[in-house]
Backbone as numpy.savetxt, mean C-alpha at the origin, in Angstrom:
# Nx Ny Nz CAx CAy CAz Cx Cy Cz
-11.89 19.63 -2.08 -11.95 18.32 -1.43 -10.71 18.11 -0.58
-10.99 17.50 0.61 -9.28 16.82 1.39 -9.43 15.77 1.58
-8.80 15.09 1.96 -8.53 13.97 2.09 -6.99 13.55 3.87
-7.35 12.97 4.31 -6.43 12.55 5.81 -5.65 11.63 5.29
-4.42 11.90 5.40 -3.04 10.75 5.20 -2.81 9.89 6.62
-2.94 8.84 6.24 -2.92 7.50 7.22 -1.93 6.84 6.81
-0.70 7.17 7.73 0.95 6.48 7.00 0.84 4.88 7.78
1.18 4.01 7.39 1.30 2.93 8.52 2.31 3.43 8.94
3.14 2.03 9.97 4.63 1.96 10.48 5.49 1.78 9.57
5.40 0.61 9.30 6.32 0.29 7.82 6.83 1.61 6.62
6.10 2.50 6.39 6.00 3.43 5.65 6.72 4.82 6.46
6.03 4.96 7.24 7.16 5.61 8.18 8.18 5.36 8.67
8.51 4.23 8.81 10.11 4.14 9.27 10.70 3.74 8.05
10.52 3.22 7.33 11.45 2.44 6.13 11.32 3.52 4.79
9.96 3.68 4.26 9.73 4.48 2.88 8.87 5.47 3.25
9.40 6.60 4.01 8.34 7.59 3.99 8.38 8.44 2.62
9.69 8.24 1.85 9.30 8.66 0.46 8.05 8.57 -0.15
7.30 7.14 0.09 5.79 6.98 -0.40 4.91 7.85 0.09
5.19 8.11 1.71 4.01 9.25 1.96 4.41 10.39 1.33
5.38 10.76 0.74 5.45 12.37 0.52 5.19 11.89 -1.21
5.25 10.74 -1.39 4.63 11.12 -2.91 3.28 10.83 -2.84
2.23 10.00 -2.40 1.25 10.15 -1.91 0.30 11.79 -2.29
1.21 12.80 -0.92 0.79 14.00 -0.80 1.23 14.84 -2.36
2.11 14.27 -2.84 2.34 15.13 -4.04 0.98 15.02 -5.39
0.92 13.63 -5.46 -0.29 12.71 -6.25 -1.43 13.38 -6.06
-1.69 13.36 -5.15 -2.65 14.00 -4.27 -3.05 15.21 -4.51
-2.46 15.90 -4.48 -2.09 17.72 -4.02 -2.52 17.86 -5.61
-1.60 17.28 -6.83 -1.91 17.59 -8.08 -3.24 17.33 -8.56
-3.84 16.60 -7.93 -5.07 15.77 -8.59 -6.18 16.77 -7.51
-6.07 18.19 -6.77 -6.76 18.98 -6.30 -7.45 18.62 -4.70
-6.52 17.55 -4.21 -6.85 17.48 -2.65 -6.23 17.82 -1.69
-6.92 18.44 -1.15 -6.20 18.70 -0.24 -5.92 17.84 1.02
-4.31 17.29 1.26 -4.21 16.40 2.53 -3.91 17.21 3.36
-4.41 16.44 4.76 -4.27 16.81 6.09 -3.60 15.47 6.85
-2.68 15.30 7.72 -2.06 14.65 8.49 -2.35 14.54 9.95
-3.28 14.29 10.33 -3.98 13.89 11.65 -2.65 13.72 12.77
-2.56 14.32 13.43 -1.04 13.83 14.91 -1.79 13.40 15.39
-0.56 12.40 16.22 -0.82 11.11 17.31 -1.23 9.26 16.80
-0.71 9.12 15.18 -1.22 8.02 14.68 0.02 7.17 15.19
-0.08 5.78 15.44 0.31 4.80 15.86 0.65 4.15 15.14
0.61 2.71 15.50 0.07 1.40 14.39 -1.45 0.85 14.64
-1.88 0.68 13.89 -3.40 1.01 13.55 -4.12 -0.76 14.37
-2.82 -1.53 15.26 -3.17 -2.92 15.19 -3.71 -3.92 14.90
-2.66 -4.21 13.72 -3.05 -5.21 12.61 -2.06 -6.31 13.14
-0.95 -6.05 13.55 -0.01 -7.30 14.51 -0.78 -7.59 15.72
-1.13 -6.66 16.68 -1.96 -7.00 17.75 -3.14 -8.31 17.41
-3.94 -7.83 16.30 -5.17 -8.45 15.74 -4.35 -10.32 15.17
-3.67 -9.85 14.06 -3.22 -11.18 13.42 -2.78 -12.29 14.65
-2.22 -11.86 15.81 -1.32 -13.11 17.06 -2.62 -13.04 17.75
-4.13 -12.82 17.52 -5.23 -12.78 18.46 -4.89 -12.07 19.71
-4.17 -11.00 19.83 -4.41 -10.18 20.94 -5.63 -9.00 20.88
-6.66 -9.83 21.13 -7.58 -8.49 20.65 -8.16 -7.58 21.42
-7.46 -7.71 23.10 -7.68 -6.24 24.11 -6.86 -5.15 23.55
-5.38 -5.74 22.92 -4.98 -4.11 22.66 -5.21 -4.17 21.10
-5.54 -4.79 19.93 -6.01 -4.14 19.05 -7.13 -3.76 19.42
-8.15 -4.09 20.03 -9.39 -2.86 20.10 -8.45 -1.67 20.62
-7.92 -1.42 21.54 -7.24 -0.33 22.41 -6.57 0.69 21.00
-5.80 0.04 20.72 -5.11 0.71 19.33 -6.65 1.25 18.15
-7.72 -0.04 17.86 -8.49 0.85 17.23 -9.30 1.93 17.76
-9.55 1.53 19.37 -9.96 3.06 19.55 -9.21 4.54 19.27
-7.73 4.40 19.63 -7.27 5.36 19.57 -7.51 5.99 18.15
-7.81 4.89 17.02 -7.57 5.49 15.69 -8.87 5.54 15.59
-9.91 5.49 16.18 -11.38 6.33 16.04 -11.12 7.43 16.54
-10.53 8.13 17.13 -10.27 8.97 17.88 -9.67 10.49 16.82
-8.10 9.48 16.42 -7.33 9.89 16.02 -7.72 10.89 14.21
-8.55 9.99 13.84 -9.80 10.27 12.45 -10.95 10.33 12.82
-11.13 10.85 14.16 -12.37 11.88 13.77 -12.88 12.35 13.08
-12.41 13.19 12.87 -12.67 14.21 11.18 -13.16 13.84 10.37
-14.52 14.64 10.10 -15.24 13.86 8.56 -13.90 14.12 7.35
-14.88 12.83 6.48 -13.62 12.84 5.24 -13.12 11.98 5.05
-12.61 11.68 3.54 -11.66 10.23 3.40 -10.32 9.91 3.83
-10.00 8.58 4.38 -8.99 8.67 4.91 -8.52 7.36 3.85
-7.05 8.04 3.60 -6.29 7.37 2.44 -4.68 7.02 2.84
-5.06 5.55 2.94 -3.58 5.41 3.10 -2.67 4.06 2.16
-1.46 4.30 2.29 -0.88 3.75 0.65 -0.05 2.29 1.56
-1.70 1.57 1.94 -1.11 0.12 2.09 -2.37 -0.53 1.92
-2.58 -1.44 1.26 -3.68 -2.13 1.64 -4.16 -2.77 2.35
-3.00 -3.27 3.51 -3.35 -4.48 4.55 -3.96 -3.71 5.82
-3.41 -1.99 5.60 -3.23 -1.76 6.86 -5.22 -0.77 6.64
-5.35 -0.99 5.18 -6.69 -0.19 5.06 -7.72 -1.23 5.46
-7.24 -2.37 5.54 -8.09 -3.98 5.46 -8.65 -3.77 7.15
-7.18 -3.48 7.71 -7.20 -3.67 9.01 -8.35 -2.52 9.43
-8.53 -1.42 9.13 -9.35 -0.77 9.72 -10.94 -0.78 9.32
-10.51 -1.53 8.30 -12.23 -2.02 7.75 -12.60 -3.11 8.55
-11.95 -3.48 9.58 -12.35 -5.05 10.34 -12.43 -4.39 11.73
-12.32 -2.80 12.17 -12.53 -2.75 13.15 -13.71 -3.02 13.66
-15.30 -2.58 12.88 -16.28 -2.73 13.35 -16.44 -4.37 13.88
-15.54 -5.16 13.94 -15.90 -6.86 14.57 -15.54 -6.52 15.75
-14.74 -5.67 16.20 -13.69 -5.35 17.38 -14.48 -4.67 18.51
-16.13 -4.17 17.64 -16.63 -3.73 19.50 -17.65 -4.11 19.56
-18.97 -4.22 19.76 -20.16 -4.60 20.06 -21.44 -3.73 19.71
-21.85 -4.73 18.78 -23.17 -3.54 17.83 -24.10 -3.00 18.97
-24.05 -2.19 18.88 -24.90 -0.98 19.21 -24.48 0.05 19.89
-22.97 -0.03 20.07 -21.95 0.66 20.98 -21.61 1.78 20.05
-21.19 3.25 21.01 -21.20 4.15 19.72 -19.50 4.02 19.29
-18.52 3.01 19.80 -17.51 2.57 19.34 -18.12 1.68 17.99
-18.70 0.95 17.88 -18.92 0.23 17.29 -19.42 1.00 15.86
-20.26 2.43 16.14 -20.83 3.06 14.81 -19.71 3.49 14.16
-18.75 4.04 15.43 -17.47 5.08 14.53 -16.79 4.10 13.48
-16.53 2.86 14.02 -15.75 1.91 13.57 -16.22 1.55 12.03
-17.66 1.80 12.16 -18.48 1.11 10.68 -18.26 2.52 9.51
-18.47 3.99 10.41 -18.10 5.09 9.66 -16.90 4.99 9.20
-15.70 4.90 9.64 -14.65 4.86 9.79 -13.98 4.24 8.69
-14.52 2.78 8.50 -14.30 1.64 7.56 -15.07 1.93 6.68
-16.22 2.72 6.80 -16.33 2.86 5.01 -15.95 4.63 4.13
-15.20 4.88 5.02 -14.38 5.95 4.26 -12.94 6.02 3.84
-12.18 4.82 4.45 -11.15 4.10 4.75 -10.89 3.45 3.53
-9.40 4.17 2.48 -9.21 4.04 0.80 -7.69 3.45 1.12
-7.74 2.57 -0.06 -5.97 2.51 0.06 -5.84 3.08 -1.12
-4.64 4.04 -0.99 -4.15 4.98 -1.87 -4.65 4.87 -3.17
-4.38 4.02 -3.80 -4.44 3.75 -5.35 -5.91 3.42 -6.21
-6.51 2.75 -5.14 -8.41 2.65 -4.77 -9.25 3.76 -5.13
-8.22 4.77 -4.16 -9.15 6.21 -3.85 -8.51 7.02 -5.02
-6.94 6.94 -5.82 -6.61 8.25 -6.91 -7.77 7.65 -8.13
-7.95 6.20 -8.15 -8.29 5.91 -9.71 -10.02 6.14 -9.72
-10.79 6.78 -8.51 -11.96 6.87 -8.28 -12.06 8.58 -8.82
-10.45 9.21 -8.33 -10.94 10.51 -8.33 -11.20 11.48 -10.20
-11.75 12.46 -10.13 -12.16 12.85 -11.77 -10.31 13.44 -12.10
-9.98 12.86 -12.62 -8.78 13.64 -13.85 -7.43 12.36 -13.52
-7.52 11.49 -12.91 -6.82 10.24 -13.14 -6.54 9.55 -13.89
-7.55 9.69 -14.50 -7.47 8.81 -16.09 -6.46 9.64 -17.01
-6.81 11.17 -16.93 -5.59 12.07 -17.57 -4.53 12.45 -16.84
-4.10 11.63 -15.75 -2.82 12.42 -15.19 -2.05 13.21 -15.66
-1.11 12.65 -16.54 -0.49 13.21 -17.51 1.09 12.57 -17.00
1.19 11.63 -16.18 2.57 10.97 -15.71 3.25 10.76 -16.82
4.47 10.98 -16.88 5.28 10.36 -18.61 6.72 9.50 -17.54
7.25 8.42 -17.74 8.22 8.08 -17.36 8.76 7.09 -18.00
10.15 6.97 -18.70 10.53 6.11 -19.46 11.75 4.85 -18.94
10.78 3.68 -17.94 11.42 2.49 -17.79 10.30 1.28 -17.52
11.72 0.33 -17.01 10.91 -1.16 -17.33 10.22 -1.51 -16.16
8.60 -1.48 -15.48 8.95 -1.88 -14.00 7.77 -2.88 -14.05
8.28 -3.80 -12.95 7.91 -5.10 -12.58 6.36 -5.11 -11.57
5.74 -4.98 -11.53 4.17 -4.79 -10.68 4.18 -5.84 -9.76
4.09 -6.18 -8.36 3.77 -6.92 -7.77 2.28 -6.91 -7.31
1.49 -7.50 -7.47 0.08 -7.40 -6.71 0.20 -8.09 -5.43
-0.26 -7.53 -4.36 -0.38 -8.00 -2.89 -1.79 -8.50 -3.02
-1.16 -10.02 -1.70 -2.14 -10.78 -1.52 -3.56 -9.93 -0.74
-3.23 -8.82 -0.24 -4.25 -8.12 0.45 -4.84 -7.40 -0.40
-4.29 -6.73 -1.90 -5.30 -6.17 -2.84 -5.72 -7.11 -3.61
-5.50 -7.94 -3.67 -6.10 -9.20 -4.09 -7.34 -10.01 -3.99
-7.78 -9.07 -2.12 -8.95 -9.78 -1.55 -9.33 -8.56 -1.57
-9.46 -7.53 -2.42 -10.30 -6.42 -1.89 -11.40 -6.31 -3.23
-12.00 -5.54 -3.77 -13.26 -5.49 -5.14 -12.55 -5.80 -6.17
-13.20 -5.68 -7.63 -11.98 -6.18 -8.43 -11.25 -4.59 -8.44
-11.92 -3.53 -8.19 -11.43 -2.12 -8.57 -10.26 -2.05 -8.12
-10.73 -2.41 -6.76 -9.50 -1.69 -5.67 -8.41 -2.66 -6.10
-8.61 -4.26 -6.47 -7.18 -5.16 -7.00 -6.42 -4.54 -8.52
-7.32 -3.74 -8.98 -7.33 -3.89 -10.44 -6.36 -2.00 -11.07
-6.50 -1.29 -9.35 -6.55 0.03 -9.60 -4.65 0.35 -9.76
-4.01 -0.41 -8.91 -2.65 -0.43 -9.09 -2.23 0.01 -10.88
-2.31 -1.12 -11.00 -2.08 -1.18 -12.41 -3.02 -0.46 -13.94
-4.07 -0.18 -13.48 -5.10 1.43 -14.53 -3.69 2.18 -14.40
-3.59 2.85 -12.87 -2.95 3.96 -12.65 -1.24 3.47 -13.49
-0.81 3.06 -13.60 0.54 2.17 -13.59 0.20 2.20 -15.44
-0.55 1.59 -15.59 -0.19 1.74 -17.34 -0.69 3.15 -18.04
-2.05 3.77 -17.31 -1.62 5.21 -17.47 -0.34 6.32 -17.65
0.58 6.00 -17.31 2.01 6.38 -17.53 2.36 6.45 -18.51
2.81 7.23 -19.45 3.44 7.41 -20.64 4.67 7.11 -20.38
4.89 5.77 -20.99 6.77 5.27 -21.62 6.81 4.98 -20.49
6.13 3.86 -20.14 6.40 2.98 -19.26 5.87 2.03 -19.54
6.81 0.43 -19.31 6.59 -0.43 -19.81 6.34 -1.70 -18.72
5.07 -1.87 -18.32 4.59 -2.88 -17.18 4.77 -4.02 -17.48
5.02 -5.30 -16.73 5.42 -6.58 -16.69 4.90 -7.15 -15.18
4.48 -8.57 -15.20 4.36 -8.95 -14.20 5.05 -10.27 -14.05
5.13 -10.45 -13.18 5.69 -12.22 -12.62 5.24 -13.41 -13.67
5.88 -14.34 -13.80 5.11 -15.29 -14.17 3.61 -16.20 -14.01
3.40 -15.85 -12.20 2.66 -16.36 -11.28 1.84 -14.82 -10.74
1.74 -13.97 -10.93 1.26 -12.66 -10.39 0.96 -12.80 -9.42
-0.28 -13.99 -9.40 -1.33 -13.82 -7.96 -0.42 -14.65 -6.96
0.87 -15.09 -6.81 1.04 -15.80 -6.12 1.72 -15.24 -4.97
1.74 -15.19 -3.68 2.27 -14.70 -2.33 3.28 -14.67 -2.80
4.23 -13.23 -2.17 5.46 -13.38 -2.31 6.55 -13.75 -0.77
5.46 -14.13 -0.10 6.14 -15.13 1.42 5.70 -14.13 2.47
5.33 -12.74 2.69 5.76 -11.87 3.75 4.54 -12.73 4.43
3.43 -12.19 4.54 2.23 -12.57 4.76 2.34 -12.09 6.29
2.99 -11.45 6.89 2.80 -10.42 8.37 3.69 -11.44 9.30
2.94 -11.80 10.10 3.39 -12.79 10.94 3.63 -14.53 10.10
3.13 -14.76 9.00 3.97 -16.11 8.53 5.28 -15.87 8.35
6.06 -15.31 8.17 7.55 -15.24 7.54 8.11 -15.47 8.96
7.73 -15.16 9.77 8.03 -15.19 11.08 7.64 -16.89 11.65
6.87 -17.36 11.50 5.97 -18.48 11.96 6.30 -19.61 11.07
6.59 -19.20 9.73 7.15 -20.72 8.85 8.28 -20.03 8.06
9.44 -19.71 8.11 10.07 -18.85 8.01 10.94 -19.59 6.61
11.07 -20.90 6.76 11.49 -22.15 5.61 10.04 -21.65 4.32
9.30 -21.73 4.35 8.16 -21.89 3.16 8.57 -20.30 2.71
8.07 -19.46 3.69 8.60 -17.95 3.54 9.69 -17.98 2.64
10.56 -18.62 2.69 11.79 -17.98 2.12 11.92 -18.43 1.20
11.08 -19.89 0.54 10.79 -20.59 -0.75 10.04 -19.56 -1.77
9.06 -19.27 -0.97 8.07 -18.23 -1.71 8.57 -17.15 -2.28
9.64 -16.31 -1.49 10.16 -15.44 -2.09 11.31 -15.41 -2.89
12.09 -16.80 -3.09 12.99 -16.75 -3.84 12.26 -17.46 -5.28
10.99 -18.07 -5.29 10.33 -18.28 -6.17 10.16 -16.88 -6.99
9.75 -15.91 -6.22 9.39 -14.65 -6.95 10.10 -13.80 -6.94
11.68 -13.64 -6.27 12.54 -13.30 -6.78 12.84 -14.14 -8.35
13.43 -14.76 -8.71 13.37 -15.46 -10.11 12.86 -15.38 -11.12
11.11 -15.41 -10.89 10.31 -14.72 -11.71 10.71 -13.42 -12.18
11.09 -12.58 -11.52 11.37 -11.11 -11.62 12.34 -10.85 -11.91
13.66 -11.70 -11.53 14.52 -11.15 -12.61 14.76 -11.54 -14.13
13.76 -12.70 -14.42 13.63 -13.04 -15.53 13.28 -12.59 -16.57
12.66 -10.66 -15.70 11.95 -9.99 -16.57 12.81 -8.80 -17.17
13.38 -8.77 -16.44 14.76 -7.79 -16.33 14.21 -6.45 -16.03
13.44 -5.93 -15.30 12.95 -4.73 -15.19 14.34 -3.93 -14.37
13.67 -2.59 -14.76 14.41 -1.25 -14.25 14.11 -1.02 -12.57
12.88 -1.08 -12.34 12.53 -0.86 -10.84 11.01 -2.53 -11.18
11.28 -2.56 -9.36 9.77 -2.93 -8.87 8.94 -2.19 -8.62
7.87 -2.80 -8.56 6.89 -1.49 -7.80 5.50 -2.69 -7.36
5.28 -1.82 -6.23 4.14 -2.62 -5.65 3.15 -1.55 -4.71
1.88 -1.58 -4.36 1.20 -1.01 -3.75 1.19 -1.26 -2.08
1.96 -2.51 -2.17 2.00 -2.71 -1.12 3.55 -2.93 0.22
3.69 -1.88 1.22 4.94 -1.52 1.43 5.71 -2.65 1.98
5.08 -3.82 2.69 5.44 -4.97 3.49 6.29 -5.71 2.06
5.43 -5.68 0.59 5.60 -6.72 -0.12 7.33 -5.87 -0.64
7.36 -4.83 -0.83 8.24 -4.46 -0.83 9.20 -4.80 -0.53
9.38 -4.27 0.82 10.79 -4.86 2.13 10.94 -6.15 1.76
10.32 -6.97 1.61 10.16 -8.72 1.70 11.23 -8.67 -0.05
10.51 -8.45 -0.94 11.21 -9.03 -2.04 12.71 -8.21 -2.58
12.93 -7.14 -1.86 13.74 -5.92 -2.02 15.14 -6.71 -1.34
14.06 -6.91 -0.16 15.78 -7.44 0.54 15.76 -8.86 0.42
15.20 -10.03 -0.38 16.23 -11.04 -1.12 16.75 -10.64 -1.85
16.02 -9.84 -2.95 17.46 -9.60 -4.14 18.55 -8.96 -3.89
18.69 -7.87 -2.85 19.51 -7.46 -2.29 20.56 -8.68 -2.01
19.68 -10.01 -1.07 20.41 -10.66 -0.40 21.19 -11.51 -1.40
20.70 -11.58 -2.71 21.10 -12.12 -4.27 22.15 -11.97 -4.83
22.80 -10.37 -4.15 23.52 -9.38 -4.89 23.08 -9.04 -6.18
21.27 -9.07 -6.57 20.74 -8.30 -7.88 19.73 -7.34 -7.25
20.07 -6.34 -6.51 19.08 -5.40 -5.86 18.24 -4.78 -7.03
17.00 -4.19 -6.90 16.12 -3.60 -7.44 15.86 -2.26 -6.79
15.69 -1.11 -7.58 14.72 0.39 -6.74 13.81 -0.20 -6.55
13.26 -0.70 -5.28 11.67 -1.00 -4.88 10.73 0.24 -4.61
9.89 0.64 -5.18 9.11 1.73 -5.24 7.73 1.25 -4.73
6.65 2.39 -4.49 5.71 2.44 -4.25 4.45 2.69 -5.58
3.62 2.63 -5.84 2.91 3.03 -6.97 3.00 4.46 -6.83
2.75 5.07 -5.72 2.82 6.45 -5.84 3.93 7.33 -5.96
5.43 6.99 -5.59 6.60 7.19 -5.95 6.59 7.16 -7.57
6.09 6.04 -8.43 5.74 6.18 -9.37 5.64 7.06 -10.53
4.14 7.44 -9.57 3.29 8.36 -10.37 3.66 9.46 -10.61
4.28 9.88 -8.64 5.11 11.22 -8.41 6.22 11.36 -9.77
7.10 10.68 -9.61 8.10 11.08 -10.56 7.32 11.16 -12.19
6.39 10.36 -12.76 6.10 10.60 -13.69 5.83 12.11 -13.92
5.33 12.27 -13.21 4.21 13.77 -12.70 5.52 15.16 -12.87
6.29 14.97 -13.12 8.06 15.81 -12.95 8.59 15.56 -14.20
7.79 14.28 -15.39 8.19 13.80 -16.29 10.08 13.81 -16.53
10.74 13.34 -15.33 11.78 12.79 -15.38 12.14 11.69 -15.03
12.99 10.72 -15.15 13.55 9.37 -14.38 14.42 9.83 -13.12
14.45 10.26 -12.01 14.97 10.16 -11.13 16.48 9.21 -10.77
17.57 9.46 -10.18 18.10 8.49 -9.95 17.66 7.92 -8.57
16.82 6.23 -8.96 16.36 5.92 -7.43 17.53 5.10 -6.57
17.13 5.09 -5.59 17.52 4.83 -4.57 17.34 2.77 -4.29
């Protein structure tokens, strides 16, 4: 089996550690990834400010770009959301319009697509600390699987001890362009859930989602109580080595 790695931006410039644990997760669990050249940003900023000549433009390129039969798996959920909404972006009966519907229903966010695959349930991850789970408001709106798959995979872990917020489901402010647009509520929201979280005293965060990351990483930073903000699949990876890493 393979599978196509679909990095967003965020992930590439800030934590490409997640894509290379991703491919490690991956690789162990018998898939083979492939890395498609020429990926962009998949326009999900274009789309959110209603510019929707160049997010279609951007989703064509990424019909283009995933051609290739096969699942395409990538370790964000907003940005897997985004390509499941391309088919609104061209006009039914257009053969843009079919790729777009193909496209979006092969289209996994990372953690969706490991807890679907056969031997997940037995990984065999062992890692011994305290970490804090954030659920994103974008896996939140997806099946209960795909909201629910973070955390299967996450307590699967041997000697690891999961905790969540007080408020779980509650935004932690990024929300794309709001932090930008109400930037006062934004910054309520996240020092709300900064608080929650250190109340818990965990070892690392971890979230599936890379935006929610950056967002709560750098208040506590800004706190002077920084956290290793991890990815679920950074995670798994290190479990998978059955050592604690010193993170970053």
């Amino acid at each position: 089996m393979h599978a196509h790695l679909f990095v967003p931006c965020l992930v590439e410039d800030c934590q490409p550690e997640a894509a290379e644990a991703v491919v490690a997760v991956l690789e162990h669990l018998n898939v083979e990834v492939r890395h498609p050249a020429g990926q962009t940003c998949c326009g999900q900023l274009a789309y959110k400010t209603g510019d929707l000549k160049n997010a279609r433009r951007l989703a064509a390129r990424y019909l283009d770009v995933f051609a290739a039969p096969g699942p395409v798996v990538c370790p964000s959920g907003s940005c897997a959301k985004m390509v499941r909404t391309y088919p609104a972006l061209f006009a039914p009966g257009t053969s843009e319009h079919s790729r777009a519907l193909d496209l979006a229903m092969r289209t996994f966010e990372f953690c969706e697509f490991v807890a679907g695959l056969p031997g997940a349930d037995s990984l065999g991850a062992e890692l011994a600390t305290r970490a804090c789970y954030h659920g994103s408001c974008q896996l939140q709106d997806q099946t209960d699987d795909g909201a629910e798959a973070p955390r299967k995979l996450l307590r699967g872990v041997r000697g690891l001890t999961l905790v969540e917020a007080e408020r779980p489901d509650r935004c932690c402010g990024f929300g794309g362009i709001f932090s930008l647009q109400f930037t006062a509520v934004s910054e309520a929201l996240v020092e709300d859930k900064c608080r929650e979280i250190l109340a818990l005293e965990p070892d690392i965060l971890v979230s599936a989602e890379p935006s929610c990351l950056m967002n709560i990483s750098g208040h506590l930073a800004r706190l002077g109580r920084p956290l290793p903000a991890l990815h679920v699949a950074q995670v798994l990876a290190a479990g998978l080595k059955k050592e604690t890493p010193p993170w970053k």
